[in-house]
C-alpha positions in Angstrom: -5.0 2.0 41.9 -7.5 2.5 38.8 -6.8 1.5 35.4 -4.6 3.8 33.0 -6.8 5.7 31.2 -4.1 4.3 27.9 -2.6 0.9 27.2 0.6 1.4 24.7 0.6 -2.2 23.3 4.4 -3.1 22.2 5.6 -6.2 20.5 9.0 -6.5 19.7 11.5 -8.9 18.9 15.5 -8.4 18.5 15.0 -4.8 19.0 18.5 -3.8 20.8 19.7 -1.2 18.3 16.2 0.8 18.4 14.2 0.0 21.8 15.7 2.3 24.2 14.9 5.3 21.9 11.2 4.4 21.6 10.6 3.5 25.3 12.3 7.0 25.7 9.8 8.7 24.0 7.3 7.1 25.5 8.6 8.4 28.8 8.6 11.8 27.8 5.3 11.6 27.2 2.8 14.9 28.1 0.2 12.4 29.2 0.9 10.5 31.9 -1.7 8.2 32.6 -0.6 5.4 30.8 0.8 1.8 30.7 2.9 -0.1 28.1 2.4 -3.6 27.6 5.8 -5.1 26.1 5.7 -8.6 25.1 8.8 -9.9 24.1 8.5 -12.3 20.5 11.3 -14.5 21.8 14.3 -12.3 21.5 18.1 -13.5 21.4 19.8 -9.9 21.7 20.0 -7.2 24.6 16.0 -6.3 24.3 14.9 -7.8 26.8 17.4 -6.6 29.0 16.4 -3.3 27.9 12.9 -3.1 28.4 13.5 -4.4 32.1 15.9 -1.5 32.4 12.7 0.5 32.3 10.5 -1.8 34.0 12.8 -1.5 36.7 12.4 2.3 36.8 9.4 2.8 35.9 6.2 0.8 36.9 3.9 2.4 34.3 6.2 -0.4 32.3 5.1 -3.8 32.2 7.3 -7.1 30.4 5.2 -10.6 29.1 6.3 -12.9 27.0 4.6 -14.6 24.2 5.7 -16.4 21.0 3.7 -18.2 17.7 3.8 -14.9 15.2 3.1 -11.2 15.1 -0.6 -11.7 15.7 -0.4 -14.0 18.4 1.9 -11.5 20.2 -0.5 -8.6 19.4 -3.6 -10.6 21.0 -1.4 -10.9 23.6 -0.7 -7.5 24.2 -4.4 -6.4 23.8 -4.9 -9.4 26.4 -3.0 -8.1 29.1 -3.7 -4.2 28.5 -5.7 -2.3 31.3 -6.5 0.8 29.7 -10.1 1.9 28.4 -8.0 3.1 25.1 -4.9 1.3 23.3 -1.9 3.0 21.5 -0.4 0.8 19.1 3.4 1.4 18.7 6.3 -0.3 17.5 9.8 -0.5 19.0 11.7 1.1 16.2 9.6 4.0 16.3 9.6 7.4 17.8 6.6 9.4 19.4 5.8 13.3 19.5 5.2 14.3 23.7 1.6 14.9 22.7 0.7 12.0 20.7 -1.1 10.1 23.3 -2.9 12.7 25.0 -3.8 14.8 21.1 -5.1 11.0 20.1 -6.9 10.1 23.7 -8.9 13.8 23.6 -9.8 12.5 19.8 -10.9 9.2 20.5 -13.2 10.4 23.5 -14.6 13.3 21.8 -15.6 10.1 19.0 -16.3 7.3 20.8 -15.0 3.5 20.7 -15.9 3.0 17.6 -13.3 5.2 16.2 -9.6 4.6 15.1 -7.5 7.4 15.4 -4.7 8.1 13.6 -2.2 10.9 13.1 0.1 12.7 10.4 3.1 10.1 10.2 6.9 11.1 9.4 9.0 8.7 8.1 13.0 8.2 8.7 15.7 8.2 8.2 15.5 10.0 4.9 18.3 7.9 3.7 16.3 5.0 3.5 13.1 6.8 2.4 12.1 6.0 -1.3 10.3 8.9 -3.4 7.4 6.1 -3.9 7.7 5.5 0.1 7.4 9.6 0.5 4.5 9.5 -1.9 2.4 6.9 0.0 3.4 8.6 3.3 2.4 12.4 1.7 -1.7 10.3 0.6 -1.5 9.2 4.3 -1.5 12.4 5.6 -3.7 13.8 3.3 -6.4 11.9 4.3 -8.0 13.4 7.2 -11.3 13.6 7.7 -13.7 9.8 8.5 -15.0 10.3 4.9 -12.1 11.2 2.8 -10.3 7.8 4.8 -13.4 5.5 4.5 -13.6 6.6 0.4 -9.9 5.2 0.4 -9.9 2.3 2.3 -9.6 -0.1 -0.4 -6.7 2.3 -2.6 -4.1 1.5 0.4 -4.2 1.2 3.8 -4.8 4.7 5.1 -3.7 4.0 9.0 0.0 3.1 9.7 -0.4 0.3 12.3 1.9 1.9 14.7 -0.3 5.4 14.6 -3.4 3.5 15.4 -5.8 4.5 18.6 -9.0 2.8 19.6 -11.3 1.4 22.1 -9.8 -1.8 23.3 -13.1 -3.6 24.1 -14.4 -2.7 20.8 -11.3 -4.6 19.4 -11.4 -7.0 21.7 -15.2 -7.7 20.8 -15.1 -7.3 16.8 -12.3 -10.5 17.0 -8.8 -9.0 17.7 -6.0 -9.5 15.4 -6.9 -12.4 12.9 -4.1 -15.1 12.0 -5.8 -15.9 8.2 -2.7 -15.3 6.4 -3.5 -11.5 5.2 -2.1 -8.0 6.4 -3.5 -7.9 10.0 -3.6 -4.8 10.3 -4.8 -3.8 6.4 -7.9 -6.9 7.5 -8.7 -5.6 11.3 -9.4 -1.9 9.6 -11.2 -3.6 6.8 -13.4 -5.9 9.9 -13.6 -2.6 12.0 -15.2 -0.7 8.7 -17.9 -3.5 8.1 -18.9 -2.9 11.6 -19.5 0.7 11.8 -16.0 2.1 13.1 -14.8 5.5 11.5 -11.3 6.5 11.5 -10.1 9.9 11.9 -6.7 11.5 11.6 -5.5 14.2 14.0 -3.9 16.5 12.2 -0.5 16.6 13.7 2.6 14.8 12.8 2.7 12.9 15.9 4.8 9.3 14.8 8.2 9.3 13.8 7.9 5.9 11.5 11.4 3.8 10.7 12.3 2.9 7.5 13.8 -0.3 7.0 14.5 -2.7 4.8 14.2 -5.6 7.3 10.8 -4.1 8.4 8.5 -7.1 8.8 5.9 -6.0 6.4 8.9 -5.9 4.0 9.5 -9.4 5.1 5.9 -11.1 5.5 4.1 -13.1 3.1 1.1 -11.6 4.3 1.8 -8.4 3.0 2.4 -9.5 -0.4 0.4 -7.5 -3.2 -1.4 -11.1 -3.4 -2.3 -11.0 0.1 -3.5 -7.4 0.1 -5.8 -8.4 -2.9 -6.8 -10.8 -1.6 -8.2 -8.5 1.9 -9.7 -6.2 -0.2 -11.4 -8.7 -2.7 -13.2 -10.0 1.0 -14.8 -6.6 2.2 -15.4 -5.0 -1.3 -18.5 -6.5 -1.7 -19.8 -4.4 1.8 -19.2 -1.0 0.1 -23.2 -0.2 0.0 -23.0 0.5 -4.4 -21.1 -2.7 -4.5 -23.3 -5.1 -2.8 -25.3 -6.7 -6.1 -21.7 -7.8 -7.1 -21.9 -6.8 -10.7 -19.7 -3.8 -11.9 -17.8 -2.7 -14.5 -14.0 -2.6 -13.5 -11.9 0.3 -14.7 -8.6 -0.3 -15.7 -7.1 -3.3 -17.9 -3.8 -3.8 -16.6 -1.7 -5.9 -14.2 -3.9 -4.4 -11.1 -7.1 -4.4 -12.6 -6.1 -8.3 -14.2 -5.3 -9.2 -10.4 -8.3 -7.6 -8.5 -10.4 -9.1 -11.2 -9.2 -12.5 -10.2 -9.8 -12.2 -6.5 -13.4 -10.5 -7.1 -14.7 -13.1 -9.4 -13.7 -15.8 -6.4 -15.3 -13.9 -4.3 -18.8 -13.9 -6.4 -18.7 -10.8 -8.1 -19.4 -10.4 -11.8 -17.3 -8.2 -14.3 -19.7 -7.2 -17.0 -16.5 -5.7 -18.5 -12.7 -4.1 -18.4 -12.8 -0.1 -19.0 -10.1 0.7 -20.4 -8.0 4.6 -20.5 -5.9 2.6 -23.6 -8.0 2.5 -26.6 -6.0 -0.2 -28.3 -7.1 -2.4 -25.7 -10.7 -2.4 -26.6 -11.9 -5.9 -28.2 -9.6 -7.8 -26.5 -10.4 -10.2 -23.5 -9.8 -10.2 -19.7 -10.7 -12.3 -17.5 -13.0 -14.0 -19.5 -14.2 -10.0 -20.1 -14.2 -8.0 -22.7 -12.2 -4.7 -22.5 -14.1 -1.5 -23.8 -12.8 1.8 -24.3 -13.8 4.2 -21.7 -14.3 7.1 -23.6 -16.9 5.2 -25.8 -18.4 3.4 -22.8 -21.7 3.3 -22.3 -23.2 2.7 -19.0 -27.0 2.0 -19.6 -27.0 -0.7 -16.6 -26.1 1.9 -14.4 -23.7 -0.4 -12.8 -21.5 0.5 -10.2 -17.5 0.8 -11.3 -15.0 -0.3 -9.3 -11.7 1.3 -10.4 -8.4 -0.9 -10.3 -4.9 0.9 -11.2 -1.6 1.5 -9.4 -0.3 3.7 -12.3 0.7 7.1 -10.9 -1.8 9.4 -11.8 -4.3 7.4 -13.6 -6.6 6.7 -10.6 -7.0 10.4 -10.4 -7.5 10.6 -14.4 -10.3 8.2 -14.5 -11.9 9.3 -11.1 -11.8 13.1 -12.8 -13.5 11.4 -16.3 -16.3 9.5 -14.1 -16.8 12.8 -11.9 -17.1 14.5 -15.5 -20.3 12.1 -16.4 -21.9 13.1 -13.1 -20.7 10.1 -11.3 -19.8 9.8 -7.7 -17.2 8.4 -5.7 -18.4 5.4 -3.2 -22.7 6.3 -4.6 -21.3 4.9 -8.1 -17.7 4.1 -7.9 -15.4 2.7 -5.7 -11.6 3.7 -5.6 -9.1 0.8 -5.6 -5.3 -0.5 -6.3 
């Protein structure tokens, strides 16, 4: 028997009120050539019974056991996975029938080196914030390789559980990486610096649960610190940003905090740009703040533009489009 053409790679861990439903849809699935690697994260409820319920009726299902951390258990999984092409998915989730077989006809019409995502819905709406909905509406929003790669460093643009890609290609560019960051915000970041597009099919194809006990609600690695501290580490591989000195536009708590993490990582802030013009003459970072209406940029250094207020990205992306400038050639979206 030939490997599945798909891999669904699983981790889960005290999973008994939520498991059944997501193998479920897994099993309704309109492709069928598939396996799913479950691994087990050391469990003390019913989940494991669970998932050898379907192992048990169905051999496309497949149980290992690992421990030592969410990354250890995802290497794991990507360890023991047959298929050509892996589906990430977590055991609290839901998937559409088609998701796996919209996502595999994308990924081969693109290649390995191509992550493929999909529209996302997330549930229950109980539990759904209006800043969650917001984030999830940018998500889907962004669809084509371009309009994701120009917003890599805003947000992550790929849920990890909507994720599609060549598993050797993984597998070769390092897996999962234990260093203490997102790991899945930092494998999209890797997978960017070496030549990987990401696409989104344009179908809401992953029912995503809402939690509070979600782990990235949980994790230290997901701090605002953390993801700071991933994008700090690729920034400087965005082509305009590779001479490491740029103006940063914004002088708040986000643009005080990505200043911090750029400087360690060699860049040079020739100043703070400020949309506030009481801020100008003060200092940050050792910068001085200017006003960014009377900002004059006779370097012609790129900007690198650092704000999580609602609305002001866009403002001073419209104002720098307005003097002719142009997003990822001369600046570089970030938050």
């Amino acid at each position: 028997m030939g490997s599945p053409a798909v891999s669904v790679v699983l981790p889960f861990k005290d999973s008994e009120r939520f498991l059944e439903p997501a193998l479920g849809s897994l099993v309704s699935q309109t492709l069928t050539d598939f396996e799913v690697i479950m691994v087990d994260n050391g469990s003390s409820d019913s989940s494991r019974k669970i998932a050898l319920g379907f192992c048990e009726n169905d051999s496309r299902f497949k149980l290992y056991q690992s421990g030592g951390g969410l990354v250890r258990v995802l290497n794991s999984g990507l360890d023991h996975a047959q298929g050509r092409w892996v589906a990430r998915f977590d055991s609290d989730d839901l998937c559409h029938p088609d998701r796996l077989l919209l996502q595999l006809e994308a990924a081969e019409e693109n290649g390995e080196k191509t992550v493929v995502s999909c529209r996302v819905r997330s549930f229950p709406d109980s539990a759904v914030s209006s800043g969650y909905r917001q984030y999830e509406s940018w998500i889907n929003d962004l669809e084509s390789s371009e309009d994701i790669q120009h917003n890599l460093f805003v947000e992550s643009p790929v849920p990890h559980p909507s994720a599609f890609y060549g598993r050797e290609a993984v597998i070769e560019a390092g897996g999962y990486s234990d260093c203490g960051l997102p790991e899945d915000y930092e494998l999209w970041l890797r997978l960017w610096s070496r030549g990987f597009r990401f696409i989104r099919v344009p179908k809401t194809l992953l029912a995503w649960r809402e939690r509070p006990d979600r782990f990235s609600r949980i994790s230290s690695a997901y701090s605002l610190t953390s993801f700071y501290r991933t994008k700090a580490k690729y920034l400087g591989l965005v082509p305009c940003l590779q001479g490491k000195r740029v103006f940063v536009a914004g002088a708040g708590q986000t643009a005080r905090r990505l200043g911090k993490h750029i400087q360690r990582e060699g860049f040079v802030i020739e100043a703070f740009l400020s949309p506030v013009p009481v801020r100008e003459g003060q200092l940050l970072r050792g910068c001085p703040v200017v006003d960014i209406s009377r900002w004059k940029n006779t370097q012609k250094l790129p900007i690198v533009v650092a704000t999580r207020i609602p609305g002001a990205a866009q403002a001073v992306q419209g104002y720098l489009e307005s003097r002719g400038l142009v997003n990822w050639k001369n600046f570089v979206l970030c938050s």
